[in-house]
Every structure is written in structure tokens, then in C-alpha cells.
mmCIF file of the N, C-alpha and C atoms, coordinates in Angstrom:
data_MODEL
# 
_entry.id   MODEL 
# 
loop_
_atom_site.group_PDB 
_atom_site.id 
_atom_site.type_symbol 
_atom_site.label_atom_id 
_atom_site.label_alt_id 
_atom_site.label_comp_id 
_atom_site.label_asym_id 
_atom_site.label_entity_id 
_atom_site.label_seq_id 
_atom_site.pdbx_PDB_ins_code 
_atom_site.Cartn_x 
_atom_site.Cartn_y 
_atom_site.Cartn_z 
_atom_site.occupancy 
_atom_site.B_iso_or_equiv 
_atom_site.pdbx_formal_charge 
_atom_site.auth_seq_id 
_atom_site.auth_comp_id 
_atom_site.auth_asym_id 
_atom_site.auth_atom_id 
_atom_site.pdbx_PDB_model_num 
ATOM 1   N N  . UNK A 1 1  ? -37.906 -21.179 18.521  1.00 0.00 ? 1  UNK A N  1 
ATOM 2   C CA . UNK A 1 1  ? -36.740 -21.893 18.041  1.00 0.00 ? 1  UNK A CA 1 
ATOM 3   C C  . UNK A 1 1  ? -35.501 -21.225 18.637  1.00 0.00 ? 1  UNK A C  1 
ATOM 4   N N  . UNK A 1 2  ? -34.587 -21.801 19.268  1.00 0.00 ? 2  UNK A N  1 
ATOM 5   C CA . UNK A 1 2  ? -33.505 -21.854 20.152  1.00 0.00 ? 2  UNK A CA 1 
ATOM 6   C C  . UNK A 1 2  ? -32.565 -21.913 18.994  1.00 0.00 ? 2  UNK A C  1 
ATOM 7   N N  . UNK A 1 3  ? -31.070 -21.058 19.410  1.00 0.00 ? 3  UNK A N  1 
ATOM 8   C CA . UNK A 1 3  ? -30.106 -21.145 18.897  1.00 0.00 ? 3  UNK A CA 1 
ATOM 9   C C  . UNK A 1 3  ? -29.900 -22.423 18.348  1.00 0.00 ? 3  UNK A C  1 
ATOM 10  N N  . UNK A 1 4  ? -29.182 -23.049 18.936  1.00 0.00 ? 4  UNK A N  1 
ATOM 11  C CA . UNK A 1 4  ? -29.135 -24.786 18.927  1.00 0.00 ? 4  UNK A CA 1 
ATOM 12  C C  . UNK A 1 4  ? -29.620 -25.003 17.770  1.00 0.00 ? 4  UNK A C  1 
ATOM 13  N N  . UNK A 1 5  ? -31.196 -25.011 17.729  1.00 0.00 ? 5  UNK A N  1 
ATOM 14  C CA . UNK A 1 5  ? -31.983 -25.180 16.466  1.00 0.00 ? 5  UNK A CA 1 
ATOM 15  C C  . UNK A 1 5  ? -31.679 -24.979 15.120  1.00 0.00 ? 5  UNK A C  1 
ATOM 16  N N  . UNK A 1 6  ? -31.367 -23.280 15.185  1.00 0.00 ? 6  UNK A N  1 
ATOM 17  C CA . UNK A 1 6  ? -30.822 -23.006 13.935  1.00 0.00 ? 6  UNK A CA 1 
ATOM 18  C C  . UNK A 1 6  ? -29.907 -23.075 13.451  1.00 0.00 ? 6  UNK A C  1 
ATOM 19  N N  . UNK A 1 7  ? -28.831 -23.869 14.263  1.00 0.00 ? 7  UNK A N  1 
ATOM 20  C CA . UNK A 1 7  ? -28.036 -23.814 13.839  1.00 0.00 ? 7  UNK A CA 1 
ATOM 21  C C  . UNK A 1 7  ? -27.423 -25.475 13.584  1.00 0.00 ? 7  UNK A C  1 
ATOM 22  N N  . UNK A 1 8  ? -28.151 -26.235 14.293  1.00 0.00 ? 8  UNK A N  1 
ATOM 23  C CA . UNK A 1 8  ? -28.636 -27.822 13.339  1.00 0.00 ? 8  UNK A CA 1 
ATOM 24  C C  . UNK A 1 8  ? -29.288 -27.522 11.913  1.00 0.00 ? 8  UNK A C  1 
ATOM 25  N N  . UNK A 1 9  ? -30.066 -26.571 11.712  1.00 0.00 ? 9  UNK A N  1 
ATOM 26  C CA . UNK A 1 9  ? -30.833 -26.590 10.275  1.00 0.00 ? 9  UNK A CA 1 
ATOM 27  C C  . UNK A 1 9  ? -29.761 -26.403 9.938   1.00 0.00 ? 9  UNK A C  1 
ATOM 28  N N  . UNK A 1 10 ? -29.076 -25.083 10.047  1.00 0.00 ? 10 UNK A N  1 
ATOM 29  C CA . UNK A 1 10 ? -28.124 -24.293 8.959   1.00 0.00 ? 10 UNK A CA 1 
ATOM 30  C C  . UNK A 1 10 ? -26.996 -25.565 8.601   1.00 0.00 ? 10 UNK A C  1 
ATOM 31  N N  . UNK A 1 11 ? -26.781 -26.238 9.393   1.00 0.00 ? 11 UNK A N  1 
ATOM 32  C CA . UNK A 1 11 ? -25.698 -27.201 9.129   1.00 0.00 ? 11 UNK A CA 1 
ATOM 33  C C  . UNK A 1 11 ? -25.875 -28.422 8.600   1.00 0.00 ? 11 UNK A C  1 
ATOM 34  N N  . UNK A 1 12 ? -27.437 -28.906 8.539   1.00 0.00 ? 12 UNK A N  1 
ATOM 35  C CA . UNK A 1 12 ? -28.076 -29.718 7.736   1.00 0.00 ? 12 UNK A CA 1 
ATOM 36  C C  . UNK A 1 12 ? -28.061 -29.238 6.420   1.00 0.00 ? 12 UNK A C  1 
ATOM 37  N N  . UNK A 1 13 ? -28.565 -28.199 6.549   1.00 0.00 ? 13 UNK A N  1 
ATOM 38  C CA . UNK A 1 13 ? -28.903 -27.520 5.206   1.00 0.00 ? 13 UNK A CA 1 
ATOM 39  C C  . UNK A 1 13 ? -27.542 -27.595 4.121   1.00 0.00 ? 13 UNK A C  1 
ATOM 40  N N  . UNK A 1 14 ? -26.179 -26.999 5.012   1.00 0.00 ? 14 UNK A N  1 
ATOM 41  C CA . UNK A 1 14 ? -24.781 -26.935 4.299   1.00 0.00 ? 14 UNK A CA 1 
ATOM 42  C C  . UNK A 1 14 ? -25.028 -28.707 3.749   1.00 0.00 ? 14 UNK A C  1 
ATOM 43  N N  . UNK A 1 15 ? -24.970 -29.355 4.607   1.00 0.00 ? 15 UNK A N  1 
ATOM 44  C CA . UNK A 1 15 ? -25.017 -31.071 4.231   1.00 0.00 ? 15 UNK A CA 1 
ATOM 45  C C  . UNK A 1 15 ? -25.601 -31.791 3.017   1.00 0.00 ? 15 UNK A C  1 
ATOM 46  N N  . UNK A 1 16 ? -26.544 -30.921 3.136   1.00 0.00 ? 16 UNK A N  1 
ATOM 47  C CA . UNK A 1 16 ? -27.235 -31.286 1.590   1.00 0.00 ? 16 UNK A CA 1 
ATOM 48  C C  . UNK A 1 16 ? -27.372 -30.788 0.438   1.00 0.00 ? 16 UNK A C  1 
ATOM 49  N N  . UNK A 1 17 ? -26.533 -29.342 0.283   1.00 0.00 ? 17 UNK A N  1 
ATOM 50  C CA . UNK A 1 17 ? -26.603 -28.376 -0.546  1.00 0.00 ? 17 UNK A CA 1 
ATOM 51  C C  . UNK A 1 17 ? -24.791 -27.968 -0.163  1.00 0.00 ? 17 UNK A C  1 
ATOM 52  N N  . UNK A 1 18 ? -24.452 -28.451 -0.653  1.00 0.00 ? 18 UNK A N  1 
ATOM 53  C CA . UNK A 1 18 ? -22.677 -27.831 -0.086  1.00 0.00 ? 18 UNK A CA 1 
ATOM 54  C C  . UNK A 1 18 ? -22.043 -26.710 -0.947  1.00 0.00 ? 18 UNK A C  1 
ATOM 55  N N  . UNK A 1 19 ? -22.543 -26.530 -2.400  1.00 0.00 ? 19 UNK A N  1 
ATOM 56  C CA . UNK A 1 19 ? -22.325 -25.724 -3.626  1.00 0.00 ? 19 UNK A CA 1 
ATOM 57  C C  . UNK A 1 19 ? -23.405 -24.681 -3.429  1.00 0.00 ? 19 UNK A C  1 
ATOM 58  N N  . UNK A 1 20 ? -24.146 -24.502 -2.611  1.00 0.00 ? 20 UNK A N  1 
ATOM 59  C CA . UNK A 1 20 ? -24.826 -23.191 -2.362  1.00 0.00 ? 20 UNK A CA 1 
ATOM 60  C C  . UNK A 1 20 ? -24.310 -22.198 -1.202  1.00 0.00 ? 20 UNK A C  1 
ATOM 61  N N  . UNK A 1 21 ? -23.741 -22.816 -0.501  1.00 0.00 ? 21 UNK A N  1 
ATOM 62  C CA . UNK A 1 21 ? -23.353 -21.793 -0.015  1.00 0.00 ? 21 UNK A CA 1 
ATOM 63  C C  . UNK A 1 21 ? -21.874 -21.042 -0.195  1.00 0.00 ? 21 UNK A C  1 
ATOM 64  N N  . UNK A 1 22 ? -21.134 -22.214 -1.427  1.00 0.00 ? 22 UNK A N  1 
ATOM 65  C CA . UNK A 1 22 ? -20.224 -21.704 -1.931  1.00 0.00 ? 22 UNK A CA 1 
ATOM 66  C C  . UNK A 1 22 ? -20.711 -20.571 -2.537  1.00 0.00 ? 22 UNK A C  1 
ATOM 67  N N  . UNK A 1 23 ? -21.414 -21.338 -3.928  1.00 0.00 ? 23 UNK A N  1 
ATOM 68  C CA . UNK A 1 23 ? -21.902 -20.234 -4.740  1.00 0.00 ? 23 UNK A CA 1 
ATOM 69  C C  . UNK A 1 23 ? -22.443 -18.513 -3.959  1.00 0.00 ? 23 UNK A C  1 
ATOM 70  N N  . UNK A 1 24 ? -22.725 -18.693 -2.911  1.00 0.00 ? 24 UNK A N  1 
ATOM 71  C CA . UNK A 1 24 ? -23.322 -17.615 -2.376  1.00 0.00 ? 24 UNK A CA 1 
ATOM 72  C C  . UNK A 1 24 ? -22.335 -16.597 -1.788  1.00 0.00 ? 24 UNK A C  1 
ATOM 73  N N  . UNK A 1 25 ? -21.111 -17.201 -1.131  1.00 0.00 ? 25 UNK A N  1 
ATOM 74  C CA . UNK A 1 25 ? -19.927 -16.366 -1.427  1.00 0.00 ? 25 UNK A CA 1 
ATOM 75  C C  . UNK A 1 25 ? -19.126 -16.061 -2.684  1.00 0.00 ? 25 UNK A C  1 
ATOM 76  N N  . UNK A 1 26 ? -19.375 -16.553 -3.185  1.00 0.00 ? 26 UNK A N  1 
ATOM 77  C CA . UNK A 1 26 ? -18.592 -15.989 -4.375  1.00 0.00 ? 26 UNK A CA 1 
ATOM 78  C C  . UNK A 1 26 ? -19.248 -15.006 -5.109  1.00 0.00 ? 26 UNK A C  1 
ATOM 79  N N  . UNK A 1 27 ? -20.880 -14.820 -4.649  1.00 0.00 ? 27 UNK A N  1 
ATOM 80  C CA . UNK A 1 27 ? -21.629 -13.861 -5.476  1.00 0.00 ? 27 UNK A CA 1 
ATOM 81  C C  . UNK A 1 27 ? -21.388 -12.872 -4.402  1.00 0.00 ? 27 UNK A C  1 
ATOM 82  N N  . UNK A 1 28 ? -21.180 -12.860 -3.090  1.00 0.00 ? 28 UNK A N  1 
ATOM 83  C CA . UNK A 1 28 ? -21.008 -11.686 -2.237  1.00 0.00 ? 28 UNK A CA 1 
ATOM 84  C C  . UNK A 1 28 ? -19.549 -11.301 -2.868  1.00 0.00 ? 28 UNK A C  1 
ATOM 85  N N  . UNK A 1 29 ? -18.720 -11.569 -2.776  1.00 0.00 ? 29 UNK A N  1 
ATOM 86  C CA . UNK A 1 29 ? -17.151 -11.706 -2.939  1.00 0.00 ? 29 UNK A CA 1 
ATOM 87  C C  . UNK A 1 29 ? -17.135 -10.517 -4.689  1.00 0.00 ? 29 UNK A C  1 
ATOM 88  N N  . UNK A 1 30 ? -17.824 -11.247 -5.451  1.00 0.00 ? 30 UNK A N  1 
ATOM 89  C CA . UNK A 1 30 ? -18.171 -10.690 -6.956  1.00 0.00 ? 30 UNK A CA 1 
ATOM 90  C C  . UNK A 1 30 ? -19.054 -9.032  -6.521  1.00 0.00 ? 30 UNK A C  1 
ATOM 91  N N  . UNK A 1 31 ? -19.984 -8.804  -5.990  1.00 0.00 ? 31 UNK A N  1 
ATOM 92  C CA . UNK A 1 31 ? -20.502 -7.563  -5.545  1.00 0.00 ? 31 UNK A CA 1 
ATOM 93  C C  . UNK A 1 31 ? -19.697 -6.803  -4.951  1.00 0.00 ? 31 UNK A C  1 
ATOM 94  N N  . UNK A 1 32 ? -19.079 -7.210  -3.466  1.00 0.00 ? 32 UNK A N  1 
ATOM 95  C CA . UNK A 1 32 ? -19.002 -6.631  -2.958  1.00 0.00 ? 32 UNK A CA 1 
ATOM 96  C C  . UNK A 1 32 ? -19.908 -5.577  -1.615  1.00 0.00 ? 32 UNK A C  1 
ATOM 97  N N  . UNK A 1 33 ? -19.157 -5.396  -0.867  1.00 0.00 ? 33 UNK A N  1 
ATOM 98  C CA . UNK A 1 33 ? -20.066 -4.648  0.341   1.00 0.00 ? 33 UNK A CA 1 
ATOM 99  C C  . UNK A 1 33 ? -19.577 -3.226  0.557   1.00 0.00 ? 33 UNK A C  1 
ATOM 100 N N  . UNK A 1 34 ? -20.306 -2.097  0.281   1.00 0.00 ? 34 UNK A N  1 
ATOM 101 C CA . UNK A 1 34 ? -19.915 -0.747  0.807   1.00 0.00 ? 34 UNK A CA 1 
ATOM 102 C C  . UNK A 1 34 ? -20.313 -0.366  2.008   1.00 0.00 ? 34 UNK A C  1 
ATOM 103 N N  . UNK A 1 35 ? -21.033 -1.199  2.336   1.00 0.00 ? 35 UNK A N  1 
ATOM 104 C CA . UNK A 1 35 ? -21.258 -0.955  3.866   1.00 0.00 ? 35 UNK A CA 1 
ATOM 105 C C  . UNK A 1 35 ? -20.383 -1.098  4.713   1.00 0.00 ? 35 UNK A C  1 
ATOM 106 N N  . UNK A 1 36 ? -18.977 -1.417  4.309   1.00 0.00 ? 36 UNK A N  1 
ATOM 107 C CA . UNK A 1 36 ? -17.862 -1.406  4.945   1.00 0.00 ? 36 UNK A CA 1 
ATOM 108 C C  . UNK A 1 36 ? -17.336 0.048   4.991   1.00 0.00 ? 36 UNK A C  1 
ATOM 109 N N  . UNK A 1 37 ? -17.205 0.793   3.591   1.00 0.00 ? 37 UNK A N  1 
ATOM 110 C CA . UNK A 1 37 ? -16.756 1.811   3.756   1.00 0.00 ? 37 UNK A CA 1 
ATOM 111 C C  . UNK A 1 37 ? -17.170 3.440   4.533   1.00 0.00 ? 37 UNK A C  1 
ATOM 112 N N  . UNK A 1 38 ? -18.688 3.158   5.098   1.00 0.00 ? 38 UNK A N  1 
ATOM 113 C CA . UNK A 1 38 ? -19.399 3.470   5.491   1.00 0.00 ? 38 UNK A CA 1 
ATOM 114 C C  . UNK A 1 38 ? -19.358 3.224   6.989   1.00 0.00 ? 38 UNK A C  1 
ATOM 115 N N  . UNK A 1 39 ? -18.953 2.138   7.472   1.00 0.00 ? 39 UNK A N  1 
ATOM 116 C CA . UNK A 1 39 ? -18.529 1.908   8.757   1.00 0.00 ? 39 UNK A CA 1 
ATOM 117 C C  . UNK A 1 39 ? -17.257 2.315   9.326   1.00 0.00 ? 39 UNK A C  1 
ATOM 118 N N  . UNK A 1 40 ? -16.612 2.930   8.320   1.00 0.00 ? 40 UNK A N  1 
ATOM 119 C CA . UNK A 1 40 ? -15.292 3.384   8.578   1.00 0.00 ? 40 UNK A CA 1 
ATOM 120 C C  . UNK A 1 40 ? -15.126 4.664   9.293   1.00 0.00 ? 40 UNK A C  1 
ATOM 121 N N  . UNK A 1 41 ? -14.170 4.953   9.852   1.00 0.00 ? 41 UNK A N  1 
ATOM 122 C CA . UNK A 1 41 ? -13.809 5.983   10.651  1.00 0.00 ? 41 UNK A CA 1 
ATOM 123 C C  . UNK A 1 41 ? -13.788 7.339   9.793   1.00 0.00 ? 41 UNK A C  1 
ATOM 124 N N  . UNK A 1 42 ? -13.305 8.629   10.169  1.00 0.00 ? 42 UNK A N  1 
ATOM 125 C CA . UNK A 1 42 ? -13.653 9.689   9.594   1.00 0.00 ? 42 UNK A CA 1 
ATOM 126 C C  . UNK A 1 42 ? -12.031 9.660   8.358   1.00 0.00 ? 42 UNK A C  1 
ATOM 127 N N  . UNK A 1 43 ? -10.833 9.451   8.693   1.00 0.00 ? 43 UNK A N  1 
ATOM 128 C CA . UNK A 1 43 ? -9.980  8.956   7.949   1.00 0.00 ? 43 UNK A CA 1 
ATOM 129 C C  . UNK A 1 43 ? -10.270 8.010   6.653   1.00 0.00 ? 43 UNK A C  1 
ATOM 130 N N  . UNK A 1 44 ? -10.811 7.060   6.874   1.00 0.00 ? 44 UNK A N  1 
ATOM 131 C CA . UNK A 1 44 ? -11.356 6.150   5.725   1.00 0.00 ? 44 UNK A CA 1 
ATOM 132 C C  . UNK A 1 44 ? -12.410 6.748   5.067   1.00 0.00 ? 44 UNK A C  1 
ATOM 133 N N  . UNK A 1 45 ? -13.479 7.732   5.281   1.00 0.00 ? 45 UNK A N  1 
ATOM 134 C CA . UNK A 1 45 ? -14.510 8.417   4.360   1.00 0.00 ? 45 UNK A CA 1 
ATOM 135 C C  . UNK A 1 45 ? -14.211 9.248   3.563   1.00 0.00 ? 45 UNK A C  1 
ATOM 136 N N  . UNK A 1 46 ? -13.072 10.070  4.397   1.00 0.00 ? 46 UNK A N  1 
ATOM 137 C CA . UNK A 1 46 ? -12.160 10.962  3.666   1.00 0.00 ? 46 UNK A CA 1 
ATOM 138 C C  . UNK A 1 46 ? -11.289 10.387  2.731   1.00 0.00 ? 46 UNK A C  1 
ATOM 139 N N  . UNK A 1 47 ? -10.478 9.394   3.112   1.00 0.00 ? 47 UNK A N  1 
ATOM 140 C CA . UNK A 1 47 ? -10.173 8.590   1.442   1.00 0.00 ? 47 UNK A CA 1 
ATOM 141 C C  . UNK A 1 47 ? -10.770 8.122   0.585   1.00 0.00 ? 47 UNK A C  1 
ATOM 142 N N  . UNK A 1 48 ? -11.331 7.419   0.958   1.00 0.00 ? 48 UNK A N  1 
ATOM 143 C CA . UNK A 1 48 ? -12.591 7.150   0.104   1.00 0.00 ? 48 UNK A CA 1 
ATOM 144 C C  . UNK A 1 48 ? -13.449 8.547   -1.007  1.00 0.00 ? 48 UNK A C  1 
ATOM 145 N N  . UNK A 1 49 ? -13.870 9.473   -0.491  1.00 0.00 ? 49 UNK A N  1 
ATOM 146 C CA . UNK A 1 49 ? -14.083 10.719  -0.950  1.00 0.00 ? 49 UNK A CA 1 
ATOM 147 C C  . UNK A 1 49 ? -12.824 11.420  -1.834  1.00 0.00 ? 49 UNK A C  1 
ATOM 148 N N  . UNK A 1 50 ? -11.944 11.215  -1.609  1.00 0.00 ? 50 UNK A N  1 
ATOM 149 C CA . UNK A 1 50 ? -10.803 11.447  -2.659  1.00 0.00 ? 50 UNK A CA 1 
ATOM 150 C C  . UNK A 1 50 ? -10.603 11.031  -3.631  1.00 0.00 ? 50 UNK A C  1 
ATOM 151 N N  . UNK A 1 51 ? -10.655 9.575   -3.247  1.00 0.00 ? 51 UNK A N  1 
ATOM 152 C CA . UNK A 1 51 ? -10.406 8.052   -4.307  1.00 0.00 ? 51 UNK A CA 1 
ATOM 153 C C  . UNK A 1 51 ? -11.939 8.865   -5.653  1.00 0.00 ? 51 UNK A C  1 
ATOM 154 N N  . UNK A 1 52 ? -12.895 8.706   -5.421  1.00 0.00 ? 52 UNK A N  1 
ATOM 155 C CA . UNK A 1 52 ? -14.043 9.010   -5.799  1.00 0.00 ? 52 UNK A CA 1 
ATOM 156 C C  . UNK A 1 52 ? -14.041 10.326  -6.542  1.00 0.00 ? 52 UNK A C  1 
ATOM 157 N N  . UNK A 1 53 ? -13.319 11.413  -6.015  1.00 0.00 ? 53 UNK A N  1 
ATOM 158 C CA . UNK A 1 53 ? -13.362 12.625  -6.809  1.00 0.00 ? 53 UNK A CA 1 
ATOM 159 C C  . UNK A 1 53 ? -12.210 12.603  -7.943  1.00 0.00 ? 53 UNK A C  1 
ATOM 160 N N  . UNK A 1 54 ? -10.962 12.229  -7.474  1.00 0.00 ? 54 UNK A N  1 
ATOM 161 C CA . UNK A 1 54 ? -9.676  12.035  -8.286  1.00 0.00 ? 54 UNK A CA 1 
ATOM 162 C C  . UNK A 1 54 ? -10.476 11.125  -9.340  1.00 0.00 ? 54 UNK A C  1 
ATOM 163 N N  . UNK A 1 55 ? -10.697 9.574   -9.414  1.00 0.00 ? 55 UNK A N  1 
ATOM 164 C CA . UNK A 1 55 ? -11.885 8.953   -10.647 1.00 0.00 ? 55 UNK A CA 1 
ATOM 165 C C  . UNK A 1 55 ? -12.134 9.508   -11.594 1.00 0.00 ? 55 UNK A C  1 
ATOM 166 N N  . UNK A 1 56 ? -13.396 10.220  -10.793 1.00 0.00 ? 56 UNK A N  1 
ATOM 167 C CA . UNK A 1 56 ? -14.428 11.281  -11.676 1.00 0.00 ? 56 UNK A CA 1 
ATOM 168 C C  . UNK A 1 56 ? -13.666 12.325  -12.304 1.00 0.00 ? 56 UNK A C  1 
ATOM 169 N N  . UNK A 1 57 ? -12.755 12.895  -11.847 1.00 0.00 ? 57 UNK A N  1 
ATOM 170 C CA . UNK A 1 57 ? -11.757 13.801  -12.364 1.00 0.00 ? 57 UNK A CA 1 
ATOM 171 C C  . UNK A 1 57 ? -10.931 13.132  -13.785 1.00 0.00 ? 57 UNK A C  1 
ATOM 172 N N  . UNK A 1 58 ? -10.598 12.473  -13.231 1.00 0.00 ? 58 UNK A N  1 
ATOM 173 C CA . UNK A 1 58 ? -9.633  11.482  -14.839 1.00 0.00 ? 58 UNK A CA 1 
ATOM 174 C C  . UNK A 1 58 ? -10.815 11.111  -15.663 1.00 0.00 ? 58 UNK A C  1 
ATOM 175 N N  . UNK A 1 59 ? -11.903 10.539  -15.195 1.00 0.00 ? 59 UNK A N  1 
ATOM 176 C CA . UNK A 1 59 ? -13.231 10.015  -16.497 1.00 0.00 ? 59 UNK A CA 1 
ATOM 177 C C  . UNK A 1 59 ? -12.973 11.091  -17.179 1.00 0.00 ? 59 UNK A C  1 
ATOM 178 N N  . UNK A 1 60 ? -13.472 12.487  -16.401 1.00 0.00 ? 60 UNK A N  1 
ATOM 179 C CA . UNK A 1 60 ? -14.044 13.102  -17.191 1.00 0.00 ? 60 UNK A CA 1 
ATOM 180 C C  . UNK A 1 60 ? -12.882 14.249  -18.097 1.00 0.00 ? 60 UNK A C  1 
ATOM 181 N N  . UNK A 1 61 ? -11.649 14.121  -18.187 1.00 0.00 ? 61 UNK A N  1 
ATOM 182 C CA . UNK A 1 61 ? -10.399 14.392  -18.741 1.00 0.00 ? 61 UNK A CA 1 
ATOM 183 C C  . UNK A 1 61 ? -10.659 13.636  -19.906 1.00 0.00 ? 61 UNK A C  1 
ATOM 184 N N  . UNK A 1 62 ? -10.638 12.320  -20.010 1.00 0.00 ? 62 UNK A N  1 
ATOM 185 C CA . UNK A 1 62 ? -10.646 11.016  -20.951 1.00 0.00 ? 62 UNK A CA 1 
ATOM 186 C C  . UNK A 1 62 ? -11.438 11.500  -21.742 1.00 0.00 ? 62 UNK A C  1 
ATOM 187 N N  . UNK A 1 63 ? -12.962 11.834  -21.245 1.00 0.00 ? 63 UNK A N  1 
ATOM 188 C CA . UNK A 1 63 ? -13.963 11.651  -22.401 1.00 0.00 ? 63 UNK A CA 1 
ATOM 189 C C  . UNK A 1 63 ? -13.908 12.598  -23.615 1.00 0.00 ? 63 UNK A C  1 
ATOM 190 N N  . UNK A 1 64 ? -12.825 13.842  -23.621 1.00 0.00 ? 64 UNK A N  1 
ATOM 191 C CA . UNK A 1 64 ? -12.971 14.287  -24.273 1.00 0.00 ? 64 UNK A CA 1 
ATOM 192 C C  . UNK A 1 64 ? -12.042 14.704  -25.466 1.00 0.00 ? 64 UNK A C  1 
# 
């Protein structure tokens, strides 16, 4: 099966089901992807790693 192919199904498929593939972004959109933050440069891990410790730092101030 050739590009072409799949990509007549996939667009058939949208055709007859048009609320599924909404629904299916909006459940990605609702999760979320960290595999973004993970693809990030050494700047963005390092914030990220901050963001994450500063957090955990205030939770654990709160809980007590």
C-alpha cells in the first residue's frame, strides 16, 4: 500500500467519522505530550528541572 492509498483511507475515514478525529485531539490536547520537553535543548531541560524542583519545594512547605 502506497502513500496515495493511505491517505484516500485516512480521508475517507475523516468523511465518515468527522467527530473522531475531533474527539481525538482534544484527548491529546487534555493529556498532553512530554515528549516535547524531552526534545528540548539543554536550556529547556534545565528549566524544566527548576520548574519541577521549585513545585516540589512549595508542595512540600504547604503540607505541613
Amino acid at each position: 500500500m502506497n502513500q496515495n492509498d493511505q491517505d484516500r483511507k485516512r480521508l475517507e475515514e475523516l468523511k465518515k467519522n468527522p467527530m473522531g478525529n475531533f474527539s481525538d485531539s482534544i484527548n491529546r490536547s487534555a493529556t498532553g505530550d512530554l515528549g516535547g520537553l524531552a526534545q528540548g535543548g539543554c536550556l529547556t531541560k534545565l528549566i524544566t528541572l527548576l520548574v519541577i524542583i521549585g513545585a516540589f519545594l512549595i508542595l512540600s512547605q504547604c503540607s505541613f
